[in-house]
C-alpha positions as CSV (number, residue, x, y, z in Angstrom):
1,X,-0.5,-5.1,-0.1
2,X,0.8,-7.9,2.7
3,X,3.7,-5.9,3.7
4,X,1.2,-2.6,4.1
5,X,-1.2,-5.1,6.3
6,X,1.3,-6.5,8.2
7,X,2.5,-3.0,9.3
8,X,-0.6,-2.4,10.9
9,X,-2.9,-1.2,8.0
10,X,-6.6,-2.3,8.2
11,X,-8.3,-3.0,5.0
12,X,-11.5,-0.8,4.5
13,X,-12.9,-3.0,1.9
14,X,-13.5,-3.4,-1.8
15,X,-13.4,0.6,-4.1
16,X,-14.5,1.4,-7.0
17,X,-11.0,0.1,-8.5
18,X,-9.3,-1.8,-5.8
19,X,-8.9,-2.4,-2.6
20,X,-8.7,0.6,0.6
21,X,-6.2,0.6,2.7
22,X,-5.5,2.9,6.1
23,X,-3.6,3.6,9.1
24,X,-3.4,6.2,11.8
25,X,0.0,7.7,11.9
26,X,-0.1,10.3,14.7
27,X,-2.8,12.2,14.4
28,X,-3.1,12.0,10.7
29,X,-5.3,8.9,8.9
30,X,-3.5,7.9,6.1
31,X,-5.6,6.4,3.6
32,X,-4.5,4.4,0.0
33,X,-6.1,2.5,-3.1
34,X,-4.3,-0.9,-4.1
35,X,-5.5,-1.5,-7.9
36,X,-6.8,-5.1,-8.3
37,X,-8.7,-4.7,-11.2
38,X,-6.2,-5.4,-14.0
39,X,-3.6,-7.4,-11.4
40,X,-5.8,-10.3,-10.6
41,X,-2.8,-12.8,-10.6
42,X,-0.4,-12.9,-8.0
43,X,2.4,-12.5,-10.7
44,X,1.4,-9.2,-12.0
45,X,3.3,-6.2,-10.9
46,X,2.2,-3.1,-10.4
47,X,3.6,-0.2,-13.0
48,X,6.5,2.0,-11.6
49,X,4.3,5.0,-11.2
50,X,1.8,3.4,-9.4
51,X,4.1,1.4,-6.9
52,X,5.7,5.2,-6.6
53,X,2.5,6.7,-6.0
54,X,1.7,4.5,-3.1
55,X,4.7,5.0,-1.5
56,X,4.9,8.7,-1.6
57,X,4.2,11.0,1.6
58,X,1.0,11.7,0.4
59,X,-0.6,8.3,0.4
60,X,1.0,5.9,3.0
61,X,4.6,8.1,3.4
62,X,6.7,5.3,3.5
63,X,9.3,5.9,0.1
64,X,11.9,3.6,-0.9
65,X,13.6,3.1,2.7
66,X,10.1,2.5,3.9
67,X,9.9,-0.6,1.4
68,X,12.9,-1.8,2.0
69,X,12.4,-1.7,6.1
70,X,9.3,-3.5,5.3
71,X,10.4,-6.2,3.3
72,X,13.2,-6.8,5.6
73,X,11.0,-6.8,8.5
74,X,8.6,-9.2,6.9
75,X,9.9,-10.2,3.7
């Protein structure tokens, strides 16, 4: 969730089950759901498919690479 707000995300506040993330890319709002409800510590990870799901072109469209750049950038 820091790497997606230091990328220029703004945080739309609390949802139903986590927190709303978004970001104009282009013309197109891009809009995702970071679970906090069962990852209250800082230690938790998030499950594989969930990671993969906010990753994937239909949520913030970055993939793998896109993770990578961003923790390299501000890792």
């Amino acid at each position: 969730m820091r790497l997606l707000l230091r990328d220029g995300w703004t945080d739309e506040g609390p949802s139903r089950h986590g927190v709303k993330l978004s970001k104009l890319d282009g013309d197109r709002r891009r809009v995702t759901q970071i679970p906090t409800k069962k990852f209250r510590s800082r230690s938790a990870i998030l499950p594989q498919g969930t990671l993969r799901a906010i990753l994937s072109d239909r949520q913030t469209g970055l993939g793998r690479q896109g993770l990578k750049r961003l923790i390299d950038r501000f890792g």
